[in-house]
TIVEX-736107 format. One record per residue (C-alpha): residue in three letters; x negated, y negated, z. Coordinates in steps of 0.02 Angstrom, whole numbers, padded with zeros to 5 digits, always signed. Layout:
<drenvos>
ALAXYZ
...
</drenvos>
This chain:
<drenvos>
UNK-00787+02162-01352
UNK-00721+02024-01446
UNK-00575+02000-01324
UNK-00701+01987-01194
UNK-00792+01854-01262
UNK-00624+01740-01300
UNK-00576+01768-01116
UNK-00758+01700-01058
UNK-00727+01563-01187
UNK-00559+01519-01108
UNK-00646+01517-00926
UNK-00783+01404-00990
UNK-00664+01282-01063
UNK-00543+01286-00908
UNK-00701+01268-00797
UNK-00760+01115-00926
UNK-00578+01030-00902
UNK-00574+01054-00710
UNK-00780+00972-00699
UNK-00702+00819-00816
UNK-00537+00814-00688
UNK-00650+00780-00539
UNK-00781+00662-00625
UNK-00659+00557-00661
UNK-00598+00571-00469
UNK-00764+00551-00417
UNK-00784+00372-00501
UNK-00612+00347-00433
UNK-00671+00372-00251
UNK-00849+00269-00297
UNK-00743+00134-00356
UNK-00615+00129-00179
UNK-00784+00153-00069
UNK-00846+00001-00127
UNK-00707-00094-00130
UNK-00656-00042+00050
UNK-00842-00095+00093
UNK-00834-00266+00009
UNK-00695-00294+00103
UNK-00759-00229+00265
UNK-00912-00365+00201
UNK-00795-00506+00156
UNK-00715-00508+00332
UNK-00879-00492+00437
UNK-00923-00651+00328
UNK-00774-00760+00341
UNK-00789-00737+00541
UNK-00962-00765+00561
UNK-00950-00914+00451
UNK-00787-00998+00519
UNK-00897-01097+00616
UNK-01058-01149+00543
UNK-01030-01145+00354
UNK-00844-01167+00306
UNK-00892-01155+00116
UNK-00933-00957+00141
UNK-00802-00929+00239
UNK-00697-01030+00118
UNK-00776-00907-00045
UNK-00737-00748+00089
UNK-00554-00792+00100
UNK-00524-00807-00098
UNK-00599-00659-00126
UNK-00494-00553-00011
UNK-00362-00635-00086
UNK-00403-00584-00250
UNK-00446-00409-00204
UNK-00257-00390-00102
UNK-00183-00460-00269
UNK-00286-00325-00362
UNK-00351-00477-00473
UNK-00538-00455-00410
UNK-00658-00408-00534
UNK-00743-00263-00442
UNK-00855-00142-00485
UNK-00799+00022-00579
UNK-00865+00193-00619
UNK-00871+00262-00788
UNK-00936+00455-00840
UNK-01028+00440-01008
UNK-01021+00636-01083
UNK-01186+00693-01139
UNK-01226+00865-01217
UNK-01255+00924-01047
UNK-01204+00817-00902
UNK-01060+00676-00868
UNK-01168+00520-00841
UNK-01083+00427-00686
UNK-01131+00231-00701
UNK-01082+00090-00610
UNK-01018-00050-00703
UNK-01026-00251-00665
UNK-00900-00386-00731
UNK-01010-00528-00812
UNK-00964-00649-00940
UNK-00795-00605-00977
UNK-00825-00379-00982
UNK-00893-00255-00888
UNK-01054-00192-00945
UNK-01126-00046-00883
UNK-01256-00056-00724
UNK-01376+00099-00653
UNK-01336+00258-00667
UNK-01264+00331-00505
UNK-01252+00539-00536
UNK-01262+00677-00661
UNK-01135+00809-00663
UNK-01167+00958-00752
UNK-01027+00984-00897
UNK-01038+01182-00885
UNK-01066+01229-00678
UNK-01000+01063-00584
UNK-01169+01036-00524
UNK-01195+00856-00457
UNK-01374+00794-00464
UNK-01449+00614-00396
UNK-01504+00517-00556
UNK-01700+00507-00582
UNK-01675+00402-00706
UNK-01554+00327-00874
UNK-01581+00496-00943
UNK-01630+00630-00826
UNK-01543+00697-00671
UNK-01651+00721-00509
UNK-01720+00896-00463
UNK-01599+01013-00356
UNK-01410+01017-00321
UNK-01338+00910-00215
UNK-01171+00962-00229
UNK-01052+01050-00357
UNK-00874+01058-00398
UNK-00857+01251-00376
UNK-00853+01256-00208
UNK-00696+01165-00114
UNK-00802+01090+00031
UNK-00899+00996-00094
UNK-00730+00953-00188
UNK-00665+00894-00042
UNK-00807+00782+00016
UNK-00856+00707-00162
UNK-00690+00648-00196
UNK-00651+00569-00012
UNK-00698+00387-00029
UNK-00757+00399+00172
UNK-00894+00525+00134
UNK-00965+00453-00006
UNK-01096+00293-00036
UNK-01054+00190-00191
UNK-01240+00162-00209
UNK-01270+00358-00195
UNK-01349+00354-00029
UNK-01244+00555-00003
UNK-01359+00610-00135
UNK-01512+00611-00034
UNK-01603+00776+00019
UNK-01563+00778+00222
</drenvos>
């Protein structure tokens, strides 16, 4: 009995540390999803601009630049850990930090569950995804399937 219940222990904890592994993956692949589309931004504006207003096309330039150099100030992805749930929030770069923004997903500590946010505090109704199964794995953590501003979250 008692070496059954240290066994379940040691698969709750191994489950715990694989859930943290791809939270912090997930903000990794939030994080290159909207850089890629800042970029993809950046370039529609410097052409459409080239003509008309040089000034925005000027602004479009230095920012690709600065993002090539990897001295941009984009936005990140942070998990808070909760009691329950890894709190996924963005995260903006104003006066000289980053400060934290909305909160993007919820990710259940335990199960891998990934919920839409309903709020600060409370996750959405219903699964969206979860880390136990690898489809899910595979399309949460591949910066081409997800939205940075959560848009894959949505019932379909």
């Amino acid at each position: 009995m008692t070496q059954t219940k240290v066994i379940g222990e040691s698969v709750k904890q191994t489950n715990r540390t694989f859930v943290k592994s791809y939270t912090e993956d997930y903000c990794k692949a939030l994080e290159e999803n909207y850089k890629q589309q800042h970029v993809a931004s950046l370039r529609r504006n410097s052409e459409i601009f080239s003509e008309g207003r040089q000034d925005l096309s000027e602004y479009a330039k230095e920012q690709l630049r600065e993002i090539e150099e990897g001295t941009a100030k984009l936005m990140k992805f942070r998990a808070i850990e909760g009691k329950k749930y890894y709190k996924v929030v963005s995260q903006e770069y104003r006066n000289g930090a980053y400060t934290d923004g909305s909160v993007n997903t919820f990710i259940d500590k335990n199960t891998g569950d990934v919920y839409k946010a309903a709020s600060w505090k409370a996750p959405a109704k219903g699964v969206r995804f979860t880390f136990q199964k690898p489809e899910h794995i595979r399309f949460l953590l591949n910066w081409k399937n997800i939205a940075w501003t959560g848009g894959h979250l949505y019932v379909r």
